[in-house]
DSSP file (Angstrom, degrees, kcal/mol; ACC not computed):
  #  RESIDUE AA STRUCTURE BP1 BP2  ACC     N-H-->O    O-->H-N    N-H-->O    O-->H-N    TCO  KAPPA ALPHA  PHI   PSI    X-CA   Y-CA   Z-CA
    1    1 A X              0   0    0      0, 0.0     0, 0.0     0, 0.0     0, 0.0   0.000 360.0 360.0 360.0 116.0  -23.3   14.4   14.1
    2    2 A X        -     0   0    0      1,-0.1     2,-0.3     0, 0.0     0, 0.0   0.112 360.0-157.4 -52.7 175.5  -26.3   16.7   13.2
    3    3 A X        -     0   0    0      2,-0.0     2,-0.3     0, 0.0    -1,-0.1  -0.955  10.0-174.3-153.4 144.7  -29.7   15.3   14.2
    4    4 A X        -     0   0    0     -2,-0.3     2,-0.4     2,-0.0     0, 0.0  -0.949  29.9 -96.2-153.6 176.9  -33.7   16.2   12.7
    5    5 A X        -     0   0    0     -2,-0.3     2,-0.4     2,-0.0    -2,-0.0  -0.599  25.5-175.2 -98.1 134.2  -36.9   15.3   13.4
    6    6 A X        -     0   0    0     -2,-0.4     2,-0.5     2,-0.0    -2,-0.0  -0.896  14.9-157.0-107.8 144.0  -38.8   12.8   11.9
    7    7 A X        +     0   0    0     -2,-0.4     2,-0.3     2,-0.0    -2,-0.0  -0.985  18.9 175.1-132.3 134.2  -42.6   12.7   13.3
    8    8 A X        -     0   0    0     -2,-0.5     2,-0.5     2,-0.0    -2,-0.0  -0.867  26.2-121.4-131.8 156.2  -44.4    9.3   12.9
    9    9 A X        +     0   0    0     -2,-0.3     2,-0.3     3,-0.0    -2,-0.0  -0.921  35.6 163.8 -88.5 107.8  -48.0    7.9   14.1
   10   10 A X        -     0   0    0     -2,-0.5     2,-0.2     4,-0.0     3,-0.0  -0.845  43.4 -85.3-124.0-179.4  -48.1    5.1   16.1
   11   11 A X     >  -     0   0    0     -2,-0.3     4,-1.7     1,-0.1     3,-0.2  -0.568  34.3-131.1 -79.7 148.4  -51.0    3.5   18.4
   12   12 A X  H  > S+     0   0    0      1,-0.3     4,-1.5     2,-0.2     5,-0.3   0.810 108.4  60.5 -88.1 -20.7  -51.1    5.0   21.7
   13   13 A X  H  > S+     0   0    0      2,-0.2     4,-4.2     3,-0.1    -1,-0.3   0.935 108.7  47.8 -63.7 -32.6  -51.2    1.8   23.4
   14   14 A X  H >> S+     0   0    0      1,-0.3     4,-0.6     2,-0.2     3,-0.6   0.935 111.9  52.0 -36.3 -70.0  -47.8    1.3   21.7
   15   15 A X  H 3X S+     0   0    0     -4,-1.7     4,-0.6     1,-0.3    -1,-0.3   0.381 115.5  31.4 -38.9 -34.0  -46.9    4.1   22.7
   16   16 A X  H 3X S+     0   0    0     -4,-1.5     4,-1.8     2,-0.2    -1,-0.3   0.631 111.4  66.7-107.4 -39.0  -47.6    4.1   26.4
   17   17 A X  H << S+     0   0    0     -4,-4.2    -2,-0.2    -3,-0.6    -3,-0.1   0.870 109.6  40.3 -26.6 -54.9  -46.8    0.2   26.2
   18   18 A X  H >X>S+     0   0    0     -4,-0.6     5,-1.6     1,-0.3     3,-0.9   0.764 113.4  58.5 -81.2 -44.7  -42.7    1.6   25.3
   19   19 A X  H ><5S+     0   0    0     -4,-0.6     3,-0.7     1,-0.2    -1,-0.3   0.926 105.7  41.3 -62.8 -37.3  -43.4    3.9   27.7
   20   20 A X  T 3<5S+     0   0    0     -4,-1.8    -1,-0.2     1,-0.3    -2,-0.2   0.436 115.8  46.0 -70.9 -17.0  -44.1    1.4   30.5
   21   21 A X  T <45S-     0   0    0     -3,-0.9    -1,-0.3    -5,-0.1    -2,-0.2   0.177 114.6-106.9-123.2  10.2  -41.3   -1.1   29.9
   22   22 A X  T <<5 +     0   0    0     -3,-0.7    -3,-0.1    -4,-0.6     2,-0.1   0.741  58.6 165.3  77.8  10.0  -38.4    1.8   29.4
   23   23 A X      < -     0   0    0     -5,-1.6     2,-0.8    -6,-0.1    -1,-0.2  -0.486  35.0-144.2 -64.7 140.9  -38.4    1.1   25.9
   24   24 A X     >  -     0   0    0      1,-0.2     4,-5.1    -2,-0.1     5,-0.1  -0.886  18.7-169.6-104.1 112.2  -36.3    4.2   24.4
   25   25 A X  H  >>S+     0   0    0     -2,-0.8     4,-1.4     1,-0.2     5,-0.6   0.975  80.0  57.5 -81.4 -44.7  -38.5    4.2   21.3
   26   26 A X  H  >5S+     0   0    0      1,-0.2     4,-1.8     2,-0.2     5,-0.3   0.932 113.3  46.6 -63.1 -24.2  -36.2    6.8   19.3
   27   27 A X  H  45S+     0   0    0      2,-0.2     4,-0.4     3,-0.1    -1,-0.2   0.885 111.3  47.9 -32.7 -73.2  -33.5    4.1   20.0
   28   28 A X  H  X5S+     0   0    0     -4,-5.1     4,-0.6     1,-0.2    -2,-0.2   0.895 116.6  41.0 -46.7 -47.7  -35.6    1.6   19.0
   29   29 A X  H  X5S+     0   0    0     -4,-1.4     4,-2.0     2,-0.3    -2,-0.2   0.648 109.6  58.5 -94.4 -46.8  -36.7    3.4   15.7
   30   30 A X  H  X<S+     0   0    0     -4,-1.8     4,-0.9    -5,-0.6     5,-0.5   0.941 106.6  51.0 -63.4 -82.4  -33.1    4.8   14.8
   31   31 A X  H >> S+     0   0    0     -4,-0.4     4,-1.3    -5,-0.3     3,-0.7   0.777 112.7  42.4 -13.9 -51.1  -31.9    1.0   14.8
   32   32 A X  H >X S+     0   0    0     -4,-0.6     3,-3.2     1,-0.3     4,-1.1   0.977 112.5  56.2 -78.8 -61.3  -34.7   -0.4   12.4
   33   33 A X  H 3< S+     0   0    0     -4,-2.0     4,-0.3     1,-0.4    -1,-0.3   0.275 114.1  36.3 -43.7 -14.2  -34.2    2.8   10.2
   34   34 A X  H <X S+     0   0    0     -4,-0.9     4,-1.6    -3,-0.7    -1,-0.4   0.593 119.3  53.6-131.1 -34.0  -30.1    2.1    9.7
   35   35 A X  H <X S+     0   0    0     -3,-3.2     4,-2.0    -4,-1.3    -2,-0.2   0.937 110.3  46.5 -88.1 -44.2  -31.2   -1.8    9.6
   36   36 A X  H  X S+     0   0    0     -4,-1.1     4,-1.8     1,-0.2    -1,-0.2   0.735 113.9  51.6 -38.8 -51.7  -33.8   -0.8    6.7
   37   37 A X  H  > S+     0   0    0     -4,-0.3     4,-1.3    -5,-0.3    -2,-0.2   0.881 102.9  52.9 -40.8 -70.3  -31.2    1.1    5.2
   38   38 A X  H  X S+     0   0    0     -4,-1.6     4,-1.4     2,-0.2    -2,-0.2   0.819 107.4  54.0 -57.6 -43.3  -28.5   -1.5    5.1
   39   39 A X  H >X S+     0   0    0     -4,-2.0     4,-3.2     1,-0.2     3,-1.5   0.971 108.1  50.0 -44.6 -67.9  -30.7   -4.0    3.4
   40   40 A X  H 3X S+     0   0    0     -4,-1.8     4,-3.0     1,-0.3    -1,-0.2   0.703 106.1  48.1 -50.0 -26.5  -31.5   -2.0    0.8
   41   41 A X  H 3X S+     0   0    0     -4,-1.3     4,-2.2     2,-0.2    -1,-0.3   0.693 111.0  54.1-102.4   7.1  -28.6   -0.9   -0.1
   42   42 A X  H <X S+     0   0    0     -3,-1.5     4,-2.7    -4,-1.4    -2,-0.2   0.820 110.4  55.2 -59.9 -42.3  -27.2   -4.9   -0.1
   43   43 A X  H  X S+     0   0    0     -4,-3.2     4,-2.1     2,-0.2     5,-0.3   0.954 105.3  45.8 -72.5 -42.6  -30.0   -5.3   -2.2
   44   44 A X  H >X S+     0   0    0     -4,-3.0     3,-3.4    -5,-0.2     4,-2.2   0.931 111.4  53.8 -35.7 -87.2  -28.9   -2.6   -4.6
   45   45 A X  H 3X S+     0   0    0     -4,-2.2     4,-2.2     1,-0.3    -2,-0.2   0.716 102.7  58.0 -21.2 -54.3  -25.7   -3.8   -4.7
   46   46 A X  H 3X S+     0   0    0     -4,-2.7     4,-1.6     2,-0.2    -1,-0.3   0.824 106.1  46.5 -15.8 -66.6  -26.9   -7.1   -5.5
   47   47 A X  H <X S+     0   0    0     -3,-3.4     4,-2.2    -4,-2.1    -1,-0.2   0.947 108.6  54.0 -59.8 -52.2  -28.7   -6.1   -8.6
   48   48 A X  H  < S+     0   0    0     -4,-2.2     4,-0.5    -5,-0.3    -2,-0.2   0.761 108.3  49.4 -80.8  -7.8  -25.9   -4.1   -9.9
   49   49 A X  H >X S+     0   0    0     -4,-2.2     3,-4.9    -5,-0.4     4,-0.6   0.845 111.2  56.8 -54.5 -83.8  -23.3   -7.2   -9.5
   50   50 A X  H 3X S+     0   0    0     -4,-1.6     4,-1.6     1,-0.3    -2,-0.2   0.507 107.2  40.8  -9.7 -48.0  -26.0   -9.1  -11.3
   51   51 A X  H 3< S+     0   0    0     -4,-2.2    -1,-0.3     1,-0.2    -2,-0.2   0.480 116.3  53.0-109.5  14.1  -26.1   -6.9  -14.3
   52   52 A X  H <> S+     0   0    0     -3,-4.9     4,-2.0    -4,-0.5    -2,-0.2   0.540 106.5  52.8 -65.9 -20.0  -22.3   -6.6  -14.3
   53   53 A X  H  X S+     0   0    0     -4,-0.6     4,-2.9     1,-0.2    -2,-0.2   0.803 110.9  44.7 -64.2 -40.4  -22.2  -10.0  -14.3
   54   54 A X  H  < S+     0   0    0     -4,-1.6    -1,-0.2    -5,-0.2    -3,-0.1   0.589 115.4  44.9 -68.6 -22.6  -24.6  -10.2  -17.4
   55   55 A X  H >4 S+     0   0    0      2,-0.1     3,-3.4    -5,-0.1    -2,-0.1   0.877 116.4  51.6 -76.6 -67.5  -22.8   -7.5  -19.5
   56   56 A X  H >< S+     0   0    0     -4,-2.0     2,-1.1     1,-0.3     3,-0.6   0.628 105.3  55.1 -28.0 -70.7  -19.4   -9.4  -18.4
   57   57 A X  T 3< S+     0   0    0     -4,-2.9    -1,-0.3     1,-0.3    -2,-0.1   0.209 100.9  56.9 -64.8   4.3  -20.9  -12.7  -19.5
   58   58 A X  T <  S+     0   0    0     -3,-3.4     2,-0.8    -2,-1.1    -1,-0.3  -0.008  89.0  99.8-117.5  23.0  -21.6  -11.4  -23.3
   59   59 A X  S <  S-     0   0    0     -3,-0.6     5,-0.3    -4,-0.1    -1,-0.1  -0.688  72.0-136.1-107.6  90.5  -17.9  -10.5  -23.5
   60   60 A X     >  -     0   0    0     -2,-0.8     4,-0.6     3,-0.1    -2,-0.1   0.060  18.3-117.2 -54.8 137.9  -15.9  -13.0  -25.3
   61   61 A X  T  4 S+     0   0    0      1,-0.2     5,-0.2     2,-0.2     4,-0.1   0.821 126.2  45.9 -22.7 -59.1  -12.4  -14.6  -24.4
   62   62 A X  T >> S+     0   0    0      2,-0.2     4,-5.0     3,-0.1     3,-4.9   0.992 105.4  58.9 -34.0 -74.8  -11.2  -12.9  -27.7
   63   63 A X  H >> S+     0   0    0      1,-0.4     3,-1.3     2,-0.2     4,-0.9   0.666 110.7  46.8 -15.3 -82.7  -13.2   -9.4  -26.5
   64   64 A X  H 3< S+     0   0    0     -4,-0.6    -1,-0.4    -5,-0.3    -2,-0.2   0.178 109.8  52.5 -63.2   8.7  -10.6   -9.6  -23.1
   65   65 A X  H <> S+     0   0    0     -3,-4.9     4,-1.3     2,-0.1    -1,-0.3   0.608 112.2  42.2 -94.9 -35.4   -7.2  -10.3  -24.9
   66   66 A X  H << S+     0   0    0     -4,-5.0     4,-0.5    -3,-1.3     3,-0.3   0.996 111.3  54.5 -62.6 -52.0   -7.5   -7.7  -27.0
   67   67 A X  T  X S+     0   0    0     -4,-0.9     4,-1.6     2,-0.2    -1,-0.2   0.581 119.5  36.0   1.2 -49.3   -8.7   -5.5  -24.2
   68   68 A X  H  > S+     0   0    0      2,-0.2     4,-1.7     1,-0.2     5,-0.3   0.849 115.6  50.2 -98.9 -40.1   -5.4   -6.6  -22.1
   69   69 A X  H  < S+     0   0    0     -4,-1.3    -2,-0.2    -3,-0.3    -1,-0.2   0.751 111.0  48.9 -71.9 -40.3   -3.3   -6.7  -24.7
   70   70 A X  H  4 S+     0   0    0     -4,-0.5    -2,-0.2     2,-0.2    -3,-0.2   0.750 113.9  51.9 -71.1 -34.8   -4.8   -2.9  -25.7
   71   71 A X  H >X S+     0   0    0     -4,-1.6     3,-3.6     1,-0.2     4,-2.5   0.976 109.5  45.0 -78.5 -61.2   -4.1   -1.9  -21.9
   72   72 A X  T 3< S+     0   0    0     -4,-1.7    -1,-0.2     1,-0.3    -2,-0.2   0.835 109.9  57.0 -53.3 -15.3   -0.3   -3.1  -21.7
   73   73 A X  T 34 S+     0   0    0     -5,-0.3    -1,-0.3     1,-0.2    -2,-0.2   0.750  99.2  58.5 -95.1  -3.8    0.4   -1.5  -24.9
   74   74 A X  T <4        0   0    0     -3,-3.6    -2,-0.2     1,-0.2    -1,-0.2   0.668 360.0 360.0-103.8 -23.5   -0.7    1.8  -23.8
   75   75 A X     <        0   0    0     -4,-2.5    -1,-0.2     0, 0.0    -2,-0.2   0.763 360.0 360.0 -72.8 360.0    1.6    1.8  -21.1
C-alpha cells in the first residue's frame, strides 16, 4: 500500500496534548478520514437508491410485462 502526505493545522496545545497522552495522531486522523469516507459514500448510495426508486415508481405494471416478456423472447 503506497502512502502520501497530507499536511494539516492544528492547535499546538492539541498537538502537544496527543503528544502527552501517546495519542498516535496519524492513527487517529487516518481512522476519521476512512470513517468520513464511508459515510459519504453511504450517503451517495442512498440518494442514488432513492432516485432509482423514483424512476422505478413511474413505471407501470403494463411497462414491466412487456419488458419481461421482451427479455424472454430475445433469448
Amino acid at each position: 500500500m503506497s502512502t502520501t502526505v497530507i499536511s494539516v493545522r492544528v492547535r499546538k496545545e492539541l498537538k502537544e496534548r496527543a503528544r502527552e497522552l501517546g495519542i498516535d495522531i496519524r492513527e487517529v486522523l487516518e481512522k476519521a478520514l476512512e470513517e468520513a469516507i464511508r459515510r459519504r459514500e453511504e450517503e451517495e448510495l442512498a440518494k442514488a437508491l432513492e432516485e432509482l426508486k423514483e424512476a422505478l415508481s413511474r413505471i407501470t405494471e403494463e411497462e414491466w410485462v412487456r419488458a419481461v416478456r421482451g427479455s424472454r423472447d430475445e433469448r
